[in-house]
Phi, psi and omega in degrees: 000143185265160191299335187298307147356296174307305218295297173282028161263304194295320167288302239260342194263318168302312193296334145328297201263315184234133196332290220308340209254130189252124155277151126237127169216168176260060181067351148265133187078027126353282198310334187280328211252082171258302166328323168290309174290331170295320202273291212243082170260017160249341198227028142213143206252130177224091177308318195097202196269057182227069190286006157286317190272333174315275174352282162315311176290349184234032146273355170284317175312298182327298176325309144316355188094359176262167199253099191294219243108125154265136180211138163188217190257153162334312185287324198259358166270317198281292209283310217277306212248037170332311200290323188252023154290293198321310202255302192267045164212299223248310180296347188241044167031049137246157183243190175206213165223123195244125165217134151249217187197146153126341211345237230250332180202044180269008179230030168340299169323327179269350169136200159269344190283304216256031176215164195204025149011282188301359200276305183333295185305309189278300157354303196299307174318350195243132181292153146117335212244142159263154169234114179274163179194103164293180174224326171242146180321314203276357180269308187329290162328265211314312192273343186259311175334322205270356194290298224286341175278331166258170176271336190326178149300101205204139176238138167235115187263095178264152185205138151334295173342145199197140144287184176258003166185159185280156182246299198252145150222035176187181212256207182069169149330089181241131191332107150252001183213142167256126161220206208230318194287317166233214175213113154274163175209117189225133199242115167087228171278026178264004176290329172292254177359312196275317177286341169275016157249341183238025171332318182241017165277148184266107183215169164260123179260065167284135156235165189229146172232011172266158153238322212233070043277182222231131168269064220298324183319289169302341135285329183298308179309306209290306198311298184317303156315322183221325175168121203289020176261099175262174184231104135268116181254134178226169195234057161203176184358149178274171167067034198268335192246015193306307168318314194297321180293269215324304151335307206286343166268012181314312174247041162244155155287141189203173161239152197199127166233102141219157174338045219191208169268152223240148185293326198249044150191159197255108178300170197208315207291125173274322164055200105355132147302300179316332189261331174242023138262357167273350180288332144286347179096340207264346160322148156316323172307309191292320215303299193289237158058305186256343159289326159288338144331313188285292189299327203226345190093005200227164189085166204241131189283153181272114176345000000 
């Protein structure tokens, strides 16, 4: 099962138990949430390819006491309709669940329209909001369940990308490698990669499917353990989560290489995911290449 999957049996499953939870979606995964809509034709909204009133219909809902999902591809939950995350969610103090798919290039083939690299970091501008990046179908269920009880804010980011087994079911940092030369720290699926690139490193490997709120205490632990040279990878923008180690680290002297889809140049190339994630660096290959570079001076950095 794919996380897109997961998600819509588990939203198809809460509006089963509770009034309150509402779909809006603007025509993408229509077709999967048939079952929801045969069940619940009052409590699902299909705008059509207008993701500002998608936005807008479920800051109303919110408003009214129910708890909406939002759905669409990364660019068109984020990107598209930003001004009514902002202003009908977040300025009238309601929340909603934004969950997309497709996260920074898993559908290359559809273009540049159809990648979003940048949806964290700009989320991230908006107070208030968590955020996820499963790395497996089954951290989907365990992290969107818990949603459905509250009013907040929340982006849940699905991607084809997979790890090889789910790890976490709640959020902060957690150990899968203990070592002594740094701290990695890999968000979602970016964790498959990172452990086969540092496979013959003596390093500490934390993961997270929470990014947001940021789990500084585990980190501050893991640094006291092994060493203040963190490494962060994230599989959307480099550097989005960079303020936070630095913050969670304002007072060791420290080091921070990070990781993500890279800043200075826009692929225009339909290629592959696989081709643009090696292409980013984000391979095992590129991954080792710059964590040894980073720790020790050596190995060769990706260009």
């Amino acid at each position: 099962m794919s996380m897109r999957e997961q998600f819509v049996r588990t939203t198809t499953e809460a509006m089963d138990a509770d009034p309150r939870v509402a779909l809006v979606l603007a025509e993408i995964s229509a077709d999967r949430f048939t079952d929801a809509l045969d069940r619940h034709t009052d409590r699902v909204f299909n705008v059509g390819i207008r993701e500002q009133a998608m936005v807008g219909v479920a800051g109303g809902l919110a408003l009214a006491g129910m708890r909406p999902v939002l759905h669409s591809i990364t660019p068109f939950v984020v990107e598209r309709p930003f001004e009514q995350l902002k202003l009908d969610l977040g300025h009238q103090g309601v929340g909603a669940i934004a969950v997309s798919t497709g996260a920074s290039y898993d559908y290359p083939t559809a273009g540049r329209t159809h990648m979003a690299p940048g949806d964290v970091a700009l989320i991230d501008t908006l107070p208030g909001w968590t955020v996820h990046v499963p790395g497996h179908p089954d951290e989907v269920d365990s992290l969107l369940s818990r949603e459905f009880d509250h009013d907040g804010p929340v982006y849940l980011r699905l991607s084809d990308r997979a790890n090889a087994e789910p790890l976490v079911t709640g959020p902060g940092w957690h150990p899968v490698r203990h070592g002594r030369d740094g701290v990695v720290l890999a968000v979602g699926p970016m964790l498959a990669p990172v452990l086969a690139a540092t496979a013959a490193m003596d390093v500490t490997v934390l993961y997270t499917a929470t990014i947001r709120p940021f789990d500084a205490d585990g980190l501050r632990a893991a640094v006291r353990a092994a060493s203040p040279d963190v490494v962060l990878v994230e599989p959307y923008l480099r550097g989005t989560s960079t303020h936070e180690v630095d913050e969670a680290l304002a007072d060791t002297p420290h080091r921070v290489l990070s990781l993500g889809v890279r800043r200075d140049r826009e692929l225009r190339a339909y290629g592959t995911a696989d081709e643009h994630e090696a292409a980013h660096g984000l391979g095992p290959t590129g991954i080792a290449g710059e964590v040894a570079h980073f720790l020790h001076g050596v190995g060769k950095r990706v260009a």
